[in-house]
PDB file of N, CA, C and O in Angstrom:
ATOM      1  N   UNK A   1     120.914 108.883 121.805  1.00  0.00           N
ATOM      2  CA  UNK A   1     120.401 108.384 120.547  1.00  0.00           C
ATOM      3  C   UNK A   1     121.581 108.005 119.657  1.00  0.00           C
ATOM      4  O   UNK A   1     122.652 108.611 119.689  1.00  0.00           O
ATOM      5  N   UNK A   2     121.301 106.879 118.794  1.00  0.00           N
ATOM      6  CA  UNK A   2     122.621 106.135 118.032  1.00  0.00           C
ATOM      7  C   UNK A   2     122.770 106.948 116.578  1.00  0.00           C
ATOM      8  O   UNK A   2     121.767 107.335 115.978  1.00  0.00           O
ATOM      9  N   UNK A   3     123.707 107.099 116.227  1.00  0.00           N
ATOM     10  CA  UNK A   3     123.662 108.040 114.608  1.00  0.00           C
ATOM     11  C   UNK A   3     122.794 107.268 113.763  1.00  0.00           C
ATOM     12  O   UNK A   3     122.200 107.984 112.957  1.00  0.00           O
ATOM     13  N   UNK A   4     122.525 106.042 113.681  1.00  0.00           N
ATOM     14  CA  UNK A   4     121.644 105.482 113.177  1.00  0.00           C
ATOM     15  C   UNK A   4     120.301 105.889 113.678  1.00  0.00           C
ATOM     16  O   UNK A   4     119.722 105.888 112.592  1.00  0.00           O
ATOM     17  N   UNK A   5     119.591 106.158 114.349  1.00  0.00           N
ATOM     18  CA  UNK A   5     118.461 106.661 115.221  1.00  0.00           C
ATOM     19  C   UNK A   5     118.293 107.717 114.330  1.00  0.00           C
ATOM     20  O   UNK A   5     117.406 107.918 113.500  1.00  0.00           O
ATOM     21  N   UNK A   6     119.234 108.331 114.613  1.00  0.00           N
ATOM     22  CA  UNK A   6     118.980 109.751 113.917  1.00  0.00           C
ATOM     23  C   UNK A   6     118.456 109.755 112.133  1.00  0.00           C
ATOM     24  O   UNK A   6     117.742 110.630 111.642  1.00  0.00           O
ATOM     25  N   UNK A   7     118.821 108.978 111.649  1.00  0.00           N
ATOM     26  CA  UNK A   7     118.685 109.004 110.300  1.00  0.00           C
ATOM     27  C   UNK A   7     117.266 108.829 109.960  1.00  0.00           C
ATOM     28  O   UNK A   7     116.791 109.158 108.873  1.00  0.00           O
ATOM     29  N   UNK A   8     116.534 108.243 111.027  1.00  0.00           N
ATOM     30  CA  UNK A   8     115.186 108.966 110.659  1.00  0.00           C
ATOM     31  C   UNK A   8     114.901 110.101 110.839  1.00  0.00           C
ATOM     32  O   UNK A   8     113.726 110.264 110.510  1.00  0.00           O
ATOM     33  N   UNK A   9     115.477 111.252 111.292  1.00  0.00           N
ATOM     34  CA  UNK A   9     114.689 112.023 111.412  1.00  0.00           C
ATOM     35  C   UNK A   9     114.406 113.297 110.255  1.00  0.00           C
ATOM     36  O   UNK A   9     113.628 114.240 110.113  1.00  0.00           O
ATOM     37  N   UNK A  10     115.938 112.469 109.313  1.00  0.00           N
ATOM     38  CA  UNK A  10     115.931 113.620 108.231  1.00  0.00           C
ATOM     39  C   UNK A  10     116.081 112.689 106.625  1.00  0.00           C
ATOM     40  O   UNK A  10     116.876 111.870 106.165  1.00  0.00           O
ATOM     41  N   UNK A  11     114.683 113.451 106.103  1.00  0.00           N
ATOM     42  CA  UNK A  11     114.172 112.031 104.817  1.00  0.00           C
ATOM     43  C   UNK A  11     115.165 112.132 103.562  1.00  0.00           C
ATOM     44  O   UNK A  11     115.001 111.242 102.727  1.00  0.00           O
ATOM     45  N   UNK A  12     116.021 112.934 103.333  1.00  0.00           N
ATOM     46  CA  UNK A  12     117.231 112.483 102.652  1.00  0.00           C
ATOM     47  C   UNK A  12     117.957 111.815 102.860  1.00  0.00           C
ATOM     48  O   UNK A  12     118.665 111.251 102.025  1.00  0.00           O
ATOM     49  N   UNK A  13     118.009 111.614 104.656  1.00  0.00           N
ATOM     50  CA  UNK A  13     119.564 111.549 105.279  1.00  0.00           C
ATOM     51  C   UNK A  13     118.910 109.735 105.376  1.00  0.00           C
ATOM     52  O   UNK A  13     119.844 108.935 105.327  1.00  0.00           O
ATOM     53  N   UNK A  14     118.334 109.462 105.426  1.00  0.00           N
ATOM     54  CA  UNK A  14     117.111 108.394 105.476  1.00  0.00           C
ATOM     55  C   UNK A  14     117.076 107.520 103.974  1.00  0.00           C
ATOM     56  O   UNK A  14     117.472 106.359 104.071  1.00  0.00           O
ATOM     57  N   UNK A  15     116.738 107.872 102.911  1.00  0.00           N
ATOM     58  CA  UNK A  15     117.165 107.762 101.513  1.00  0.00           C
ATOM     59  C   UNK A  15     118.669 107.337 101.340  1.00  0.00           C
ATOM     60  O   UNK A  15     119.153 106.274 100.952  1.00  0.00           O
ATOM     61  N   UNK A  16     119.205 108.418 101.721  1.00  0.00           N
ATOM     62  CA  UNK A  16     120.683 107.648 101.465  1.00  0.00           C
ATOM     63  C   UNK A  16     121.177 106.596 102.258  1.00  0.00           C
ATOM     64  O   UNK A  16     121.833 105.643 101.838  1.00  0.00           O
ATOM     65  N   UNK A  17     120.752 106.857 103.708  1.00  0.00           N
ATOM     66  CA  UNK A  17     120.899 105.079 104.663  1.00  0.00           C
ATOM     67  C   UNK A  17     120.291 103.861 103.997  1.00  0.00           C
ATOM     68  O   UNK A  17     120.798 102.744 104.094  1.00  0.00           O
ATOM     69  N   UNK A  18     119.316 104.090 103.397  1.00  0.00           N
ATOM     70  CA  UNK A  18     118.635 102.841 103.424  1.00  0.00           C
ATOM     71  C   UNK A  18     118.999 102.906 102.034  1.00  0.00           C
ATOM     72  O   UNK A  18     118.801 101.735 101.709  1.00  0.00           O
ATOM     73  N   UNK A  19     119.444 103.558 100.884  1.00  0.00           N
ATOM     74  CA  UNK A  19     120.237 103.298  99.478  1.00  0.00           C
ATOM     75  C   UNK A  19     121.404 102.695  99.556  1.00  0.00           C
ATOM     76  O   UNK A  19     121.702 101.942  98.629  1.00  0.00           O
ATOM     77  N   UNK A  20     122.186 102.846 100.485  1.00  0.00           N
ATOM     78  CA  UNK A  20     123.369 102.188 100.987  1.00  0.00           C
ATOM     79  C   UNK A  20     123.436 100.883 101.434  1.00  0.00           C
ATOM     80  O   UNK A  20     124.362 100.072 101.424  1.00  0.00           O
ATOM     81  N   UNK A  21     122.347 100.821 101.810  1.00  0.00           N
ATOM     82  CA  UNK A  21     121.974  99.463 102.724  1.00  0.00           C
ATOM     83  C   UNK A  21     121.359  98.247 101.465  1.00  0.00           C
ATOM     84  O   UNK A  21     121.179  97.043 101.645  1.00  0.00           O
ATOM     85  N   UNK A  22     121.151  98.987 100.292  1.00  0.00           N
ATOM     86  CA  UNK A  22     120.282  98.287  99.091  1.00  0.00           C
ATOM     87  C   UNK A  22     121.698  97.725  98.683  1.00  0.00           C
ATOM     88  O   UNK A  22     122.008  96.540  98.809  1.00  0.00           O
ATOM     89  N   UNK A  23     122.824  99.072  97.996  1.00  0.00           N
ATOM     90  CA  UNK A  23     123.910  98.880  97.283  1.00  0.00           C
ATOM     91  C   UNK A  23     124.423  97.655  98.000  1.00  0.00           C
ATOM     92  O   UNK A  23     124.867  96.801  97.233  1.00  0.00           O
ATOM     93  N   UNK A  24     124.477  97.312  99.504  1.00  0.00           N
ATOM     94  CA  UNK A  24     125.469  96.251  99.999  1.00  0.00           C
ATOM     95  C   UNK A  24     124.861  95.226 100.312  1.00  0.00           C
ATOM     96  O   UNK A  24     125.560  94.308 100.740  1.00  0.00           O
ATOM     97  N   UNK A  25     124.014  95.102 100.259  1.00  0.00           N
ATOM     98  CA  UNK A  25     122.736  93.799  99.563  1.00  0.00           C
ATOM     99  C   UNK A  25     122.757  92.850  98.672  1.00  0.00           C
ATOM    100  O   UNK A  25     122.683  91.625  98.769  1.00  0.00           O
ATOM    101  N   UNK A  26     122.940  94.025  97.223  1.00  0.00           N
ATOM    102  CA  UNK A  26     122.968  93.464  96.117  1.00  0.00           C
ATOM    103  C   UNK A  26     124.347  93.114  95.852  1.00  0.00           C
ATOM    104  O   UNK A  26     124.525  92.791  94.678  1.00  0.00           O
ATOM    105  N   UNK A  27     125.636  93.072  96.773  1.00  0.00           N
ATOM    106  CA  UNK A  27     126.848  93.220  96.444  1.00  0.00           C
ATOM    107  C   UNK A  27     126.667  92.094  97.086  1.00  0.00           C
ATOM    108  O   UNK A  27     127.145  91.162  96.438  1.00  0.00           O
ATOM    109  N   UNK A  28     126.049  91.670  98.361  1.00  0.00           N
ATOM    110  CA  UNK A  28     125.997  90.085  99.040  1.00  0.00           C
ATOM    111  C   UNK A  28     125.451  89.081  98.407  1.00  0.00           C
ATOM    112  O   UNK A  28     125.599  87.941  98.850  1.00  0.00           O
ATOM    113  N   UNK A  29     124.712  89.324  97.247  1.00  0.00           N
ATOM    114  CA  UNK A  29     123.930  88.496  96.158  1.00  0.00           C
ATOM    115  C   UNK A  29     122.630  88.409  96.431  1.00  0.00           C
ATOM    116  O   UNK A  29     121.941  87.749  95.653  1.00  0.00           O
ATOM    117  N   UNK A  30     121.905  89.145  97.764  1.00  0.00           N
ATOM    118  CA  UNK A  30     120.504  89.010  97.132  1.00  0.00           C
ATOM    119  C   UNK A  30     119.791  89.894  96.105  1.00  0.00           C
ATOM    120  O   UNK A  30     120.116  90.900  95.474  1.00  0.00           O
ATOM    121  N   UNK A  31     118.523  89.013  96.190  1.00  0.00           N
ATOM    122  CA  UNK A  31     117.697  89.495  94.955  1.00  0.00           C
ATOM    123  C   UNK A  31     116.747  90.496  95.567  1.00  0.00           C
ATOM    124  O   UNK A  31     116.319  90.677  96.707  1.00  0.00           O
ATOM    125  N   UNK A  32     116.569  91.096  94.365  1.00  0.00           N
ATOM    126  CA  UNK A  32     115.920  92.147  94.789  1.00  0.00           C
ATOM    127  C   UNK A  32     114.713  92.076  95.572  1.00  0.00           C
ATOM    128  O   UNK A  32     114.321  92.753  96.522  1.00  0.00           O
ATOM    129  N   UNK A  33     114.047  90.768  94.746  1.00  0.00           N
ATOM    130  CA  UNK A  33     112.997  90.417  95.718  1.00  0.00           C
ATOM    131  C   UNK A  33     113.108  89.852  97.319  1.00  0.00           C
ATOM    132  O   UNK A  33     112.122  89.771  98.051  1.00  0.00           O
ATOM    133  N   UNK A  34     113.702  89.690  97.495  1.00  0.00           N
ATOM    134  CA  UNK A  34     114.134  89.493  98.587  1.00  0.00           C
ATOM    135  C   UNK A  34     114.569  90.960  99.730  1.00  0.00           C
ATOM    136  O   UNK A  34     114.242  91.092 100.909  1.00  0.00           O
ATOM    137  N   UNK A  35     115.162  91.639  99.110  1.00  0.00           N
ATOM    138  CA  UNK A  35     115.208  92.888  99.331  1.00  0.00           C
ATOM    139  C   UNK A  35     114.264  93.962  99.597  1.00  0.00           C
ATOM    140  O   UNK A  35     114.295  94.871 100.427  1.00  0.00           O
ATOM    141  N   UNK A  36     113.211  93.574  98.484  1.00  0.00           N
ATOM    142  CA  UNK A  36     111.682  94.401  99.166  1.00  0.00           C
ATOM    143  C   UNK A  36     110.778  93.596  99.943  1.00  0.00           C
ATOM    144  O   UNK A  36     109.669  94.027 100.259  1.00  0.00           O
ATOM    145  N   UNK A  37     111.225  92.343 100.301  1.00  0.00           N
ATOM    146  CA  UNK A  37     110.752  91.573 101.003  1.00  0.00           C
ATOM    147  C   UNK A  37     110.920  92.030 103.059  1.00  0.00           C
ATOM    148  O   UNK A  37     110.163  92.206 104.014  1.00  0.00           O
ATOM    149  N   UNK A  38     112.489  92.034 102.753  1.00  0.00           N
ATOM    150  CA  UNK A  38     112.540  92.917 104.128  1.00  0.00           C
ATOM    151  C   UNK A  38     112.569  94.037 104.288  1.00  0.00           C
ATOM    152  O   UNK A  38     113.017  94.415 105.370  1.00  0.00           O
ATOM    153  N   UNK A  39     112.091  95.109 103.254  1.00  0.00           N
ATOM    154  CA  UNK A  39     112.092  96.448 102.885  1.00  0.00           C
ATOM    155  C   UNK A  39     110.326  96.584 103.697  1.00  0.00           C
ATOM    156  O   UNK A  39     109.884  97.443 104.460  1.00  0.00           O
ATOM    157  N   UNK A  40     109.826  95.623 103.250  1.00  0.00           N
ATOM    158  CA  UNK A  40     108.094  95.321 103.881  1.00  0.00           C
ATOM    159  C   UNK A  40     108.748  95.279 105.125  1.00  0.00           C
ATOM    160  O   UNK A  40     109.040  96.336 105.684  1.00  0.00           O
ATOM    161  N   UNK A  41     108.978  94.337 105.560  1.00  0.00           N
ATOM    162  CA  UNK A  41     109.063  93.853 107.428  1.00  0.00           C
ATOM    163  C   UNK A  41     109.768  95.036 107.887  1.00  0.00           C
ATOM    164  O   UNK A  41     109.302  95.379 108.973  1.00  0.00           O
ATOM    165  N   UNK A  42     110.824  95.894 107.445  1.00  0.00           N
ATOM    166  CA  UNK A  42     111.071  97.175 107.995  1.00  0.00           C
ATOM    167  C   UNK A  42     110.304  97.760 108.011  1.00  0.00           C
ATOM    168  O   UNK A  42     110.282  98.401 109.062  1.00  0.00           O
ATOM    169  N   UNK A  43     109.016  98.110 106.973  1.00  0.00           N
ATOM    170  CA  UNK A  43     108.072  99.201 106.783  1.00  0.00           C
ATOM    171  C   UNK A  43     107.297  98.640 108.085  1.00  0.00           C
ATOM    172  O   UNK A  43     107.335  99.357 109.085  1.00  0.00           O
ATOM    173  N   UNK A  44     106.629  97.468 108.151  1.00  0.00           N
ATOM    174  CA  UNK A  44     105.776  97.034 109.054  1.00  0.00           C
ATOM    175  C   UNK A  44     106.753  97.361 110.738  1.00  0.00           C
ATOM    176  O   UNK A  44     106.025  97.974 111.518  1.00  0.00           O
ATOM    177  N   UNK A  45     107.378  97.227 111.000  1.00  0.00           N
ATOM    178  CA  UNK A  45     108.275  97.766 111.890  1.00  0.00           C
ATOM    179  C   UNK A  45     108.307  99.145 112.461  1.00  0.00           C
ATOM    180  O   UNK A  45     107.978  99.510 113.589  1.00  0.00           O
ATOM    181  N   UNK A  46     108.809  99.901 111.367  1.00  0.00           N
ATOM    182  CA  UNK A  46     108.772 100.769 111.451  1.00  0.00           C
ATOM    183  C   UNK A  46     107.371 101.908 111.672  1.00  0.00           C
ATOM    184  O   UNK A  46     107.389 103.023 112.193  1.00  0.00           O
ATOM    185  N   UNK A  47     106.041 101.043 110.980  1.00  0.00           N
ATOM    186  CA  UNK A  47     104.786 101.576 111.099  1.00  0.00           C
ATOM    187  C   UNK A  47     104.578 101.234 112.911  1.00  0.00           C
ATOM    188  O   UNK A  47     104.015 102.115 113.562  1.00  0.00           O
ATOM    189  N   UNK A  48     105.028 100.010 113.614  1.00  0.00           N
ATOM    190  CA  UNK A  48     104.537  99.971 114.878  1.00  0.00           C
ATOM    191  C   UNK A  48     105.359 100.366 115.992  1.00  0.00           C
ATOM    192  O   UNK A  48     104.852 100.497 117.106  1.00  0.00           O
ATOM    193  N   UNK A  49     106.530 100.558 115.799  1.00  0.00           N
ATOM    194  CA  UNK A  49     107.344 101.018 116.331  1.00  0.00           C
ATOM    195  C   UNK A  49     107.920 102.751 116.686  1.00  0.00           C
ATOM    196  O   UNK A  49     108.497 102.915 117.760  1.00  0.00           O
ATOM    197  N   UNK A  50     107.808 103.472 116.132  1.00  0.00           N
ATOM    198  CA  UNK A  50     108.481 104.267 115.382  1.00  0.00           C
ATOM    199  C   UNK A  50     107.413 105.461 114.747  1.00  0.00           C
ATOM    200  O   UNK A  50     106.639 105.247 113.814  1.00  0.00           O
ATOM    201  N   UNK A  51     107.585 107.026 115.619  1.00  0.00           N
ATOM    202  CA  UNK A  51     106.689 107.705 115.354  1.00  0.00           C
ATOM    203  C   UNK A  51     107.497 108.791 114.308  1.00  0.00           C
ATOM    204  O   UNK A  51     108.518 109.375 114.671  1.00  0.00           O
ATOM    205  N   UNK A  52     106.998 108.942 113.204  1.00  0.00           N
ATOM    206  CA  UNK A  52     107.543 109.643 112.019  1.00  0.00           C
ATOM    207  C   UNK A  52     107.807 110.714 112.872  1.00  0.00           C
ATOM    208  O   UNK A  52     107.041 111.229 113.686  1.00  0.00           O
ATOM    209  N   UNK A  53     109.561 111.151 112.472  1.00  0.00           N
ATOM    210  CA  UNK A  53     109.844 112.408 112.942  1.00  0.00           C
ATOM    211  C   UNK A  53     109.613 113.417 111.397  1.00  0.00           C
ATOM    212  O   UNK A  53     109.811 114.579 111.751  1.00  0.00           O
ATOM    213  N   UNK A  54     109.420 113.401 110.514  1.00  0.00           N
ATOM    214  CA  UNK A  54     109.246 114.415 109.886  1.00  0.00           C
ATOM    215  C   UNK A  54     108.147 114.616 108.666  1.00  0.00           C
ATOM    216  O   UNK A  54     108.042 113.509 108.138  1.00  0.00           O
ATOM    217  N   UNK A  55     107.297 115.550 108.006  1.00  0.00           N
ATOM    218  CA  UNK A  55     106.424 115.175 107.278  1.00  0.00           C
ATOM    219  C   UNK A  55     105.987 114.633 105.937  1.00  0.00           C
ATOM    220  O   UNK A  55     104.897 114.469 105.388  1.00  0.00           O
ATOM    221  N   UNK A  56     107.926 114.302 105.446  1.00  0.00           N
ATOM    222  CA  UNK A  56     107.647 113.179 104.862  1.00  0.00           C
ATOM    223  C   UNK A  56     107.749 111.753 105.268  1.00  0.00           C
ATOM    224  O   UNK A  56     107.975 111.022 104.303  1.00  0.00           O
ATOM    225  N   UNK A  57     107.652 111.146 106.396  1.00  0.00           N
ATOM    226  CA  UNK A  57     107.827 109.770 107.425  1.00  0.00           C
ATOM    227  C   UNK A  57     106.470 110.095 107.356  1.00  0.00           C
ATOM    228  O   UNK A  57     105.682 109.340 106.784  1.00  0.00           O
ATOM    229  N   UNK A  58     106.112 111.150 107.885  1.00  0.00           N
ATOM    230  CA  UNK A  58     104.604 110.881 108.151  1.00  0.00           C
ATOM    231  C   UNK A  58     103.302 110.372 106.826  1.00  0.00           C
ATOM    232  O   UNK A  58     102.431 109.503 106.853  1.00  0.00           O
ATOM    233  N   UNK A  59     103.652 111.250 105.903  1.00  0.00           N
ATOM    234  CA  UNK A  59     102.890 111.160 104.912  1.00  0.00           C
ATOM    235  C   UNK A  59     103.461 109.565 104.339  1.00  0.00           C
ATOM    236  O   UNK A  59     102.533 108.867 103.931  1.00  0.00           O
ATOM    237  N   UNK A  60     104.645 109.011 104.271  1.00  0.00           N
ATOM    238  CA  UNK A  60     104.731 107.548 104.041  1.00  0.00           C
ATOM    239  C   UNK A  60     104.057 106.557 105.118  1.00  0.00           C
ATOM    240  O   UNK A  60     103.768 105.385 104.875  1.00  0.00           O
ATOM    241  N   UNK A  61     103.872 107.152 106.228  1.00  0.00           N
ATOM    242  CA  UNK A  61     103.079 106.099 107.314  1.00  0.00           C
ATOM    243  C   UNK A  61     101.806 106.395 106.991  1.00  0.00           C
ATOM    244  O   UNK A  61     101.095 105.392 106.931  1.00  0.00           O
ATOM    245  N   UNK A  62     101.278 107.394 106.766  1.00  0.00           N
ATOM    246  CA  UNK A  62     100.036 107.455 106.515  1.00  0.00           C
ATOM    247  C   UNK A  62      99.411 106.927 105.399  1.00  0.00           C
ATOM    248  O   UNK A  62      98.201 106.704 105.436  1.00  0.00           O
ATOM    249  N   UNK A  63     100.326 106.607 104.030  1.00  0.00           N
ATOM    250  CA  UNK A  63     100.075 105.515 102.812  1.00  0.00           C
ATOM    251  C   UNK A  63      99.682 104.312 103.363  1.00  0.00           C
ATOM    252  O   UNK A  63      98.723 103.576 103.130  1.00  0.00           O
ATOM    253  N   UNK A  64     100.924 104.231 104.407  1.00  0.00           N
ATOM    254  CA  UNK A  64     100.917 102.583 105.059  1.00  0.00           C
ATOM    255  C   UNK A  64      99.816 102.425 105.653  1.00  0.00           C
ATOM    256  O   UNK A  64      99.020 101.945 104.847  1.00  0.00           O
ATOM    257  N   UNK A  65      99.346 102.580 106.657  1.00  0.00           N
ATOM    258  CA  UNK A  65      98.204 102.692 107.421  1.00  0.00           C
ATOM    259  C   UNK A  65      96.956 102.363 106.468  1.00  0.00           C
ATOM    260  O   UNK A  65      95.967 101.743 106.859  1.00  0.00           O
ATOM    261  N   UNK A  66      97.117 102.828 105.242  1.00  0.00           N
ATOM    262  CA  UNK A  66      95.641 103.184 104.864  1.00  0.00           C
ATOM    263  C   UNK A  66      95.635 101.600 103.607  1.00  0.00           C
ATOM    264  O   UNK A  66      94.644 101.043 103.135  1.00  0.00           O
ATOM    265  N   UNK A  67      97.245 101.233 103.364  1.00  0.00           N
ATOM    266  CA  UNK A  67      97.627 100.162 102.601  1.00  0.00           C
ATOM    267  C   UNK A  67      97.158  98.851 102.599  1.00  0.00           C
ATOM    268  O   UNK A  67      97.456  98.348 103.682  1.00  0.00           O
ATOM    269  N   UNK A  68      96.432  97.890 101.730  1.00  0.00           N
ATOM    270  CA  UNK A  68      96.901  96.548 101.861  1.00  0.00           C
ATOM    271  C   UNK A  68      98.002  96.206 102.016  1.00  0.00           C
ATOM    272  O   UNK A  68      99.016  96.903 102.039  1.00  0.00           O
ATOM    273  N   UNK A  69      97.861  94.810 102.167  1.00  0.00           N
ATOM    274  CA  UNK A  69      99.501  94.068 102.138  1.00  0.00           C
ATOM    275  C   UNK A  69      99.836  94.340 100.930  1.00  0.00           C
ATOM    276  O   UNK A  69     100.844  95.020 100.734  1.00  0.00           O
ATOM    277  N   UNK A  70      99.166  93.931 100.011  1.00  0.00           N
ATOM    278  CA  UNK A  70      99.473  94.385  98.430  1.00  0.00           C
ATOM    279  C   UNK A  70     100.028  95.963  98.015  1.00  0.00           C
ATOM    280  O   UNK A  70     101.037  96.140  97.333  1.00  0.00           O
ATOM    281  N   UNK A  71      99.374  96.808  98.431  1.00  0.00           N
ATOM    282  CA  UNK A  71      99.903  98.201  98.276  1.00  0.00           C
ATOM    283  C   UNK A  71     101.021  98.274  99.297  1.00  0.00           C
ATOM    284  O   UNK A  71     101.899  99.103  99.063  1.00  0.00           O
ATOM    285  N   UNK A  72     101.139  97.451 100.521  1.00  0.00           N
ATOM    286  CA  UNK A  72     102.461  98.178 101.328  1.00  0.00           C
ATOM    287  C   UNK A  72     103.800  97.150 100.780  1.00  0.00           C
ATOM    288  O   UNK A  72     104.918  97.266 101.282  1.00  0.00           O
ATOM    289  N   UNK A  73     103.529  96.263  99.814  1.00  0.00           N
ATOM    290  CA  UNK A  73     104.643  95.822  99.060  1.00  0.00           C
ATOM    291  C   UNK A  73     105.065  96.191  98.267  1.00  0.00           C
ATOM    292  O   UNK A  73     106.235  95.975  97.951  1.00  0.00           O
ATOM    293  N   UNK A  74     104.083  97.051  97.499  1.00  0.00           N
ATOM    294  CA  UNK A  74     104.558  97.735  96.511  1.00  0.00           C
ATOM    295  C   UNK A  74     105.071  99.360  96.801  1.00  0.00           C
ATOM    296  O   UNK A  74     105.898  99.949  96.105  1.00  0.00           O
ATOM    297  N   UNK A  75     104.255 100.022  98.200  1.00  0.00           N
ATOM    298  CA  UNK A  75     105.266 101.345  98.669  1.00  0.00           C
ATOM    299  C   UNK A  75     106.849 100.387  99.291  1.00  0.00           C
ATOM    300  O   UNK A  75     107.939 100.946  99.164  1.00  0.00           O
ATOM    301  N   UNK A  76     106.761  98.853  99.979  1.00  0.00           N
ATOM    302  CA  UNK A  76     108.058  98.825  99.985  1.00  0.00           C
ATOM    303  C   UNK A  76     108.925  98.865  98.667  1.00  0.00           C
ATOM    304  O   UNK A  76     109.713  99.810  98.629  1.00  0.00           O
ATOM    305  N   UNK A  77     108.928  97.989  97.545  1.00  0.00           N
ATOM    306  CA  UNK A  77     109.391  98.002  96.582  1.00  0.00           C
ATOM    307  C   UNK A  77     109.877  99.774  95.935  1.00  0.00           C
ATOM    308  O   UNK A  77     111.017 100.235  95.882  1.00  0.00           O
ATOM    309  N   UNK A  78     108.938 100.260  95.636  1.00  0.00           N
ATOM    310  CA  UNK A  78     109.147 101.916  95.491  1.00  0.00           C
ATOM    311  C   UNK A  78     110.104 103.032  96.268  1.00  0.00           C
ATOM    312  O   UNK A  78     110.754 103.988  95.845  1.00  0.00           O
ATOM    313  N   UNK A  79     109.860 102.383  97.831  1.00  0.00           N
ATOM    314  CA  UNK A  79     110.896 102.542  98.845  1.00  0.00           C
ATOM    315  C   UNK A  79     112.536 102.056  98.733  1.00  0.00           C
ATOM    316  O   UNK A  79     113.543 102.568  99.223  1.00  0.00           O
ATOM    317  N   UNK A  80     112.345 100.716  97.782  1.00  0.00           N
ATOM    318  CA  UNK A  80     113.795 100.359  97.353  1.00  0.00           C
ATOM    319  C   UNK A  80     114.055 100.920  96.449  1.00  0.00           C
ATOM    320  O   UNK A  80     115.200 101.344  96.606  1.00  0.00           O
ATOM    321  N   UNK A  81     113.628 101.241  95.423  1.00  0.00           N
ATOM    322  CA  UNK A  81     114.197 102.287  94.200  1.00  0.00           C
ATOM    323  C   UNK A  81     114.348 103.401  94.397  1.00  0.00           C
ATOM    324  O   UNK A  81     115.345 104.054  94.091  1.00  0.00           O
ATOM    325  N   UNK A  82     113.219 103.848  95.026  1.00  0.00           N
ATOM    326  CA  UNK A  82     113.973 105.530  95.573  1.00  0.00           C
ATOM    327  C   UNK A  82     114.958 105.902  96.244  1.00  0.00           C
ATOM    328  O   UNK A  82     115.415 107.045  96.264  1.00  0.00           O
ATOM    329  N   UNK A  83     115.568 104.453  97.164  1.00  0.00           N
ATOM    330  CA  UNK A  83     116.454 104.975  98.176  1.00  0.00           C
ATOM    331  C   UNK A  83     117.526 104.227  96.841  1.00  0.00           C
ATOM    332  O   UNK A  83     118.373 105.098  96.642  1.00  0.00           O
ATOM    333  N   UNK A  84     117.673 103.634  96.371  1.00  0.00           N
ATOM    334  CA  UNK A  84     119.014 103.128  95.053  1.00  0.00           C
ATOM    335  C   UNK A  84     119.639 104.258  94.514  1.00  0.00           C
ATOM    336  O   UNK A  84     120.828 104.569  94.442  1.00  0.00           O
ATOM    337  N   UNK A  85     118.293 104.988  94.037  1.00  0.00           N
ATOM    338  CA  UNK A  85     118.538 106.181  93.375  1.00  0.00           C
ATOM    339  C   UNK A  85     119.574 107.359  94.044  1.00  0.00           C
ATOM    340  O   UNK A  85     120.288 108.230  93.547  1.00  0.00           O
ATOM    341  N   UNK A  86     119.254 106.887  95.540  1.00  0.00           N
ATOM    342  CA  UNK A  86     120.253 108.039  96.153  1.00  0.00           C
ATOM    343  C   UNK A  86     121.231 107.712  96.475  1.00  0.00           C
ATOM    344  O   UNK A  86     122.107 108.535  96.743  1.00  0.00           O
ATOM    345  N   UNK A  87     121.415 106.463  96.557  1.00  0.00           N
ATOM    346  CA  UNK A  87     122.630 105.747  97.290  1.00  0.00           C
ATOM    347  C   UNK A  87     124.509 106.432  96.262  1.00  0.00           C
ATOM    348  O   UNK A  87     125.606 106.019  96.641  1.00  0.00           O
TER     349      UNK A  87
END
């Protein structure tokens, strides 16, 4: 398994990957919208791909699942600020 792999399995360690990944984003010049744009296509990804290793993955897949497109843009969007916050 790749150290990246791993970072799902622990939802801080997860937060701060994907806060990191925001910080050098916005340092390449995109916009934010754009940013929760593929913050969605990861979520959608990650919902079909990818079995939550822990019970907060789970309880965020289980939002998703139950989400419109409309609500899973806006848990992505929420998903980008929370992980900023940790970065």
């Amino acid at each position: 398994m790749t150290p990246d792999a791993n970072v799902l399995k622990n939802f801080d360690t997860w937060k701060k990957f994907l806060g990191n990944r925001v910080v050098q984003a916005e340092k390449l010049g995109m916009s934010e919208d754009t940013i929760s744009k593929l913050a969605f296509e990861i979520g959608e990804f990650l919902d079909q791909k990818v079995d939550p290793a822990n019970s907060s993955n789970r309880a965020i897949k289980e939002l998703w699942d139950v989400g419109n497109d409309e609500e899973k843009q806006t848990i992505a969007k929420l998903m980008v600020k929370l992980a900023k916050n940790n970065a």
